[in-house]
N, C-alpha and C positions, 0 to 999 in steps of 0.2 A: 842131726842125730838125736835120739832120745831112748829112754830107756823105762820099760814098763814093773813097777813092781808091785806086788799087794802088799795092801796096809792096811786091810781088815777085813771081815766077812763081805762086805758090801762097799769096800774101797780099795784105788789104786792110788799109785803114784809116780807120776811121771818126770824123770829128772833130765833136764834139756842139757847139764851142764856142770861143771862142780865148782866154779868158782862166781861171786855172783858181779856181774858186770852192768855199764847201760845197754850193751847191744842186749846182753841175755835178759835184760828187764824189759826189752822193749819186744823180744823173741818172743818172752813170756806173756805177754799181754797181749800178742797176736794170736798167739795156740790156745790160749784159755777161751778167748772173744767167740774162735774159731771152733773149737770142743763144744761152747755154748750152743751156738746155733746150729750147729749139725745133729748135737744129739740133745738137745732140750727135752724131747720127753723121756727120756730115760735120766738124763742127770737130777740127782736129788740135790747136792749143792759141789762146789768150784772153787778151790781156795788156792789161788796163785802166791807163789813164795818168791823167795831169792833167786832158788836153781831149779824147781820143783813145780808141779800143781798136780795138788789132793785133790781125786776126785771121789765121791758116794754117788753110789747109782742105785736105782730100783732093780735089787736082784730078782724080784718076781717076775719081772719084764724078761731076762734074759741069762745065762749062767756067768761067771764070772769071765770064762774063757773066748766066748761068744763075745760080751763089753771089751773085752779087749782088744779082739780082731776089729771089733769097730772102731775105737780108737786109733789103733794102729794104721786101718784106709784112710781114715782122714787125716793123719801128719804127713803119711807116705806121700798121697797126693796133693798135698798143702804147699804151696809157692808163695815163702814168708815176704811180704809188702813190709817195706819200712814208712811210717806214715808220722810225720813230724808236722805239725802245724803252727805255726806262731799263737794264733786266737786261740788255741785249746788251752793254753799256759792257766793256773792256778794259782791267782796274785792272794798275799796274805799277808795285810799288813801286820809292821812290828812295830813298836815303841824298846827301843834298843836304849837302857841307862840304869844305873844302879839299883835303882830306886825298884825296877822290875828282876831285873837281870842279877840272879844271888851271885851267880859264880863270875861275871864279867869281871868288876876288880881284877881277881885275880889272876883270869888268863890272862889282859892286858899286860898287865906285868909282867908274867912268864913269856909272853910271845913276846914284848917287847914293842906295843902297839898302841896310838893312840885310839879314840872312842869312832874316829872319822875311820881309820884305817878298816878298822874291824867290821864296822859297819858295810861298807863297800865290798869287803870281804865275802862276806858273808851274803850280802843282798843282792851280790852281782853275777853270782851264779842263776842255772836255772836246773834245778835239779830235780830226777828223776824218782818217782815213788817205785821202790825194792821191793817192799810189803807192805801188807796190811797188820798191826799188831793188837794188843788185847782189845780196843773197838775200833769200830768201822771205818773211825776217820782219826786214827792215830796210823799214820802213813810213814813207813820210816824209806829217807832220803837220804840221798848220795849223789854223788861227793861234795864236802865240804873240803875247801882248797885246804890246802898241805901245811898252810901257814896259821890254820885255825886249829885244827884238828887237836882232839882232847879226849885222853882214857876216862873210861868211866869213872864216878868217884870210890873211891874202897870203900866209903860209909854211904850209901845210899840214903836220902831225904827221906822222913817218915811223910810228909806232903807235901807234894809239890801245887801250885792255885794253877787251875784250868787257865790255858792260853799261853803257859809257859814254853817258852821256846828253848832248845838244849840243843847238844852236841854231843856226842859219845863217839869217839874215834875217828870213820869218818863219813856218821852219819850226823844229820840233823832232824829234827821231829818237833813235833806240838803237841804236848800232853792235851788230848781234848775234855779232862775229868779233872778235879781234884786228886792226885793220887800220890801211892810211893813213886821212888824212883831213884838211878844212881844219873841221870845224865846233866851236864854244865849245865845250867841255866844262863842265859844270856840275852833273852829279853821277854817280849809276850803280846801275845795278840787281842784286841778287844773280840774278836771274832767266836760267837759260838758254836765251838764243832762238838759239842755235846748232843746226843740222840734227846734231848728236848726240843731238836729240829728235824723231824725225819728226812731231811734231805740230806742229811749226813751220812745217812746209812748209805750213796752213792755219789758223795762228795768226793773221794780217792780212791782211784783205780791202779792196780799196777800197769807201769808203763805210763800216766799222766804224768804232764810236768808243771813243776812248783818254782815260784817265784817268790821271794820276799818283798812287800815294800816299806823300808823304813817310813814311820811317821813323828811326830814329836808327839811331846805332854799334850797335849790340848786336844790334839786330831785322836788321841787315844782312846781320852774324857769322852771327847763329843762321841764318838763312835760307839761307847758305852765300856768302855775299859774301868777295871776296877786295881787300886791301889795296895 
């Protein structure tokens, strides 16, 4: 089921759902894939969410109501493929310790967990990218098990150092800039997903799935981690 609505002169919006889940992240990343290649010359850009995907179209191509009906053929006759592959996985090493990690201390404590426990926790999942957020490869995932899980902070960071790894509720993500922000810090990646690598621009798709791999102090260094 889905549901068609406008969201501007030259956009729609299609909401598959209202609560956001992995089946519907993985729904979503098949109807967007699928919207792509059907109507590629007409789409101007595709931006897949939680429950939703924004689409802009070339209204000179065709009238609003007209994009629509063609949207419409191609979900009506779309038979969603569930497509899970082990190799597609998205490894991203962590250096998971203080030293990186501002808010770790303290959730430790509050969860009532040692450094091993959490670590496990956290990297033993393989979780699903929900969205894309303020750039390309700030990818926010879900779920973080039940026993990590952490509200945003009430005072948000004025900067958080690119690579930082967080948790807000019960998602996790990788600040890929220097920026503000209110979510746990809990460790950090040497990896640059900053657009000074243009393959970041299609490094996270929604629907890909994200793996952690913890590493220690030195694999961090060597990999080019910064302190």
């Amino acid at each position: 089921m889905f549901d068609i609505k406008l969201a501007g002169e030259n956009a729609i919006i299609i909401y598959f759902g209202d609560e956001a889940s992995p089946e519907l992240a993985e729904q979503i990343a098949f109807y967007t894939e699928l919207l792509h290649d059907n109507l590629d010359d007409l789409i101007i850009d595709i931006v897949p969410s939680y429950t939703s995907v924004l689409i802009t179209y070339d209204l000179n191509e065709l009238s609003h109501q007209a994009f629509c009906n063609q949207v419409s053929q191609v979900l009506t006759k779309a038979i969603f493929v569930k497509q899970k592959h082990q190799s597609d996985i998205i490894e991203i090493p962590v250096f998971y310790d203080h030293e990186v990690g501002l808010d770790l201390k303290r959730i430790l404590v509050e969860k009532d967990l040692s450094l091993s426990e959490f670590i496990e926790l956290h990297s033993q999942q393989t979780y699903l990218v929900y969205a894309i957020g303020f750039s390309p490869a700030f990818a926010f995932l879900a779920e973080v098990d039940q026993r990590i899980q952490m509200p945003r902070l009430s005072t948000p960071r004025i900067q958080i150092p690119a690579g930082s790894v967080g948790i807000a509720d019960k998602q996790t993500a990788v600040y890929p800039i220097d920026s503000s922000g209110g979510w746990n810090i809990v460790g950090r990646t040497p990896v640059d997903l900053s657009l000074n690598n243009y393959e970041n621009l299609k490094r996270f798709m929604v629907g890909n799935q994200v793996q952690f791999k913890p590493i220690d102090r030195q694999e961090y260094l060597y990999l080019g981690g910064k302190l």
